[in-house]
C-alpha positions as CSV (number, residue, x, y, z in Angstrom):
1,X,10.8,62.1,38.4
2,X,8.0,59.8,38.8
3,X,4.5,60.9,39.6
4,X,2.4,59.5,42.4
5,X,0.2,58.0,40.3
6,X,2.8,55.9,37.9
7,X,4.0,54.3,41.0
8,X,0.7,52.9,42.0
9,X,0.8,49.2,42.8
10,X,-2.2,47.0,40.8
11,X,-3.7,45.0,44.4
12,X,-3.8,40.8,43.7
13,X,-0.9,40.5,41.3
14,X,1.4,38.4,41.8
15,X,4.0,36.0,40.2
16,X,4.6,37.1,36.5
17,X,1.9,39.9,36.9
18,X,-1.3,37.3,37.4
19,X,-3.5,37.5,39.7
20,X,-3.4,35.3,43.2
21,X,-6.1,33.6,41.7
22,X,-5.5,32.5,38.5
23,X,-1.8,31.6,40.1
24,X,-3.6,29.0,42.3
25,X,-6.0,27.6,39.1
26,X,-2.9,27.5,37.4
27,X,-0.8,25.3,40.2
28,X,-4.1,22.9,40.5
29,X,-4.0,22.6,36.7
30,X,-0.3,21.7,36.9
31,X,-0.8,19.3,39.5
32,X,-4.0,17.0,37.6
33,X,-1.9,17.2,34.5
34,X,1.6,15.5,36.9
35,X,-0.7,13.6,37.9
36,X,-2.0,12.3,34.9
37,X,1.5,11.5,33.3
38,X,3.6,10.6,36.6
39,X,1.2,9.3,39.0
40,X,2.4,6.0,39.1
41,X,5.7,6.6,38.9
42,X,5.4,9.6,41.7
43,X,3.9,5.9,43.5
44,X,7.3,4.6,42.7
45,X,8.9,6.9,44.8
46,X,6.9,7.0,47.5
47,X,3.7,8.9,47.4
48,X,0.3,6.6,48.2
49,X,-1.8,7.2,45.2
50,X,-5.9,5.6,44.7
51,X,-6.0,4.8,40.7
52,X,-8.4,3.1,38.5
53,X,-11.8,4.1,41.0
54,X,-14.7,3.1,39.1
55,X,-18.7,2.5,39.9
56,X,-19.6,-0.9,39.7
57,X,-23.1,-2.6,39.7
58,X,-21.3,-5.6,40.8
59,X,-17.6,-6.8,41.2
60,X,-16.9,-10.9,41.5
61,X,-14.2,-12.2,43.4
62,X,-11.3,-11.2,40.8
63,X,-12.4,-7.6,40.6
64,X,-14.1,-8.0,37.3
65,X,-16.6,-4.9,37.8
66,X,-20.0,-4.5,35.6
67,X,-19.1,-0.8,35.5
68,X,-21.6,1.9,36.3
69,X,-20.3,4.6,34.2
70,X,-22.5,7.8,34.7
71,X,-22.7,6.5,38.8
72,X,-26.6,6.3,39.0
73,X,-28.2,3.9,41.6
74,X,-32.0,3.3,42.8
75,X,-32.4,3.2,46.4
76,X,-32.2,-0.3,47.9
77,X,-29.5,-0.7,45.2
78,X,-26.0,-2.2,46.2
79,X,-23.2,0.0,45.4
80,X,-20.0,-1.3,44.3
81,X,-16.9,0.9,43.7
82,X,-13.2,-0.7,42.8
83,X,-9.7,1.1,42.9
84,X,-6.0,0.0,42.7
85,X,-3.7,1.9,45.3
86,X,-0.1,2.6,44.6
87,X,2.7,3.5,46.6
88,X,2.3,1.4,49.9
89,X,5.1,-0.1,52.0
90,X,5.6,-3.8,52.1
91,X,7.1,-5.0,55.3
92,X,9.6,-8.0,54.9
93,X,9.1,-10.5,57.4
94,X,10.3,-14.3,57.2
95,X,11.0,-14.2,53.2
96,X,7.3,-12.8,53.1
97,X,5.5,-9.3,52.5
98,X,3.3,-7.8,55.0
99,X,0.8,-5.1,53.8
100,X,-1.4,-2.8,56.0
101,X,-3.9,-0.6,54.6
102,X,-7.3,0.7,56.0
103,X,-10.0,1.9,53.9
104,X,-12.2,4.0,55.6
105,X,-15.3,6.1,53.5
106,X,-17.9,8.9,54.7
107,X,-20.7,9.6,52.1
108,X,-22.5,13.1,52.2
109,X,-26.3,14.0,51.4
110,X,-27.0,16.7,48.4
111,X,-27.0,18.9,51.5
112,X,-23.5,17.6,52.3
113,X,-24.3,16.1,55.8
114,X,-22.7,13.1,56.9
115,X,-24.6,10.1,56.2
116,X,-23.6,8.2,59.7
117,X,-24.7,4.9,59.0
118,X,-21.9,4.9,55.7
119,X,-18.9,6.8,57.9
120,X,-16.3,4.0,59.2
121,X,-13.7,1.9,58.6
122,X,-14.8,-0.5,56.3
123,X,-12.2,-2.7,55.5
124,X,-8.8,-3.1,56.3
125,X,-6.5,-5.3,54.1
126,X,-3.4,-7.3,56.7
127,X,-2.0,-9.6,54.1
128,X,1.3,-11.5,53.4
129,X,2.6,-12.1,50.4
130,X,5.6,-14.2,48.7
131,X,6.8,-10.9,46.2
132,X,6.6,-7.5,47.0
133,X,3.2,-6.2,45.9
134,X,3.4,-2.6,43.4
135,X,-0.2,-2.3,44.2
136,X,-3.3,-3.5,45.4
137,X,-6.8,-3.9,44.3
138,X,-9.9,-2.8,46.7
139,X,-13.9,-3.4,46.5
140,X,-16.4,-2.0,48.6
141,X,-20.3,-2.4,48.6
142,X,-22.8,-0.5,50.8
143,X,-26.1,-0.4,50.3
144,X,-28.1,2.7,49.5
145,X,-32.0,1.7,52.2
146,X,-34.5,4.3,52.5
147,X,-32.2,6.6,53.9
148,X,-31.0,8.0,50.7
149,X,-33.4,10.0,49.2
150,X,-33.0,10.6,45.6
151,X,-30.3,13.3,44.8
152,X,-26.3,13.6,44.3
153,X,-24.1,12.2,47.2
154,X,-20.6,12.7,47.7
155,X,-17.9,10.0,48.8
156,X,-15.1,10.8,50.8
157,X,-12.8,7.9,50.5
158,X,-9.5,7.5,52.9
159,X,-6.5,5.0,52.5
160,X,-4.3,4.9,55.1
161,X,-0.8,2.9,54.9
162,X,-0.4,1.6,58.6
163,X,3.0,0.3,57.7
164,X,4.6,3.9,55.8
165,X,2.6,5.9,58.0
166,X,0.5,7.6,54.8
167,X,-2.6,8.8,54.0
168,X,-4.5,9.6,50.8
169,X,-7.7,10.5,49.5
170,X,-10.5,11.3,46.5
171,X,-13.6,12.1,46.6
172,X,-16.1,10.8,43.8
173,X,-19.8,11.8,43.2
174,X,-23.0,9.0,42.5
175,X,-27.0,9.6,41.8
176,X,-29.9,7.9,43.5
177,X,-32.8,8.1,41.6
């Protein structure tokens, strides 16, 4: 017969005898490393998806970015970012493609409030194409005035796919010095 004490249940475990959190580490590992190998593909079948973001000093008119790896800027500086996103609908309409996508950004201070000026749609791509487009390309420039004080900012960056009705974000970190 079973003591009292033998039947005592451990509190926090869960699946396969871990604990609650290292079961939701685990899941967030899982999904980066998915993501990593099936991303695009996961694109394929429907899921919006922001690939390829990268810090730019500059960016000329066919995307060619002067890349800012480590993501410092001086105040006053503009700051360019580019991404490709995957997954949105194309529309067929007269033997052409119709894409709708809205790019919409909030930046945070080190003390993660909203910069106001920076929150906003900023640009919202309508175009037509003659093929069906797998995914597009998107730059955005703001400038960093006197209103950022040195520190570590935060981006919030939104797509939204007016046509499939989808929404999908990342959130990316730059310097002012």
């Amino acid at each position: 017969m079973p003591t009292p004490t033998s039947q005592k249940k451990e509190f926090g475990k869960g699946i396969f005898g871990i604990g609650i959190g290292a079961a939701v580490v685990l899941i967030v590992i899982i999904s980066i490393v998915y993501f990593m190998f099936f991303g695009k593909q996961a694109a394929a079948l429907g899921s919006l998806m922001i690939d390829d973001f990268k810090f730019c000093n500059s960016v000329d008119d066919n995307f060619n970015c002067d890349a800012n790896v480590n993501g410092t800027f001086k105040a006053g500086d503009d700051v360019w970012f580019v991404l490709k996103v995957y997954g949105h609908t194309n529309e067929k309409v007269e033997n052409k493609y119709n894409v709708q996508v809205v790019e919409s950004i909030t930046t945070l201070d080190p003390y993660y409030q909203s910069v106001s000026s920076m929150t906003g749609t900023i640009q919202t791509i309508q175009e037509e194409y003659p093929i069906k487009s797998n995914s597009l390309m998107l730059k955005t420039k703001f400038q960093t005035t006197v209103v950022y004080p040195p520190g570590q900012y935060t981006i919030n960056l939104i797509i939204e796919d007016k046509l499939g009705k989808k929404t999908t974000s990342i959130i990316r970190e730059f310097t002012i010095e």
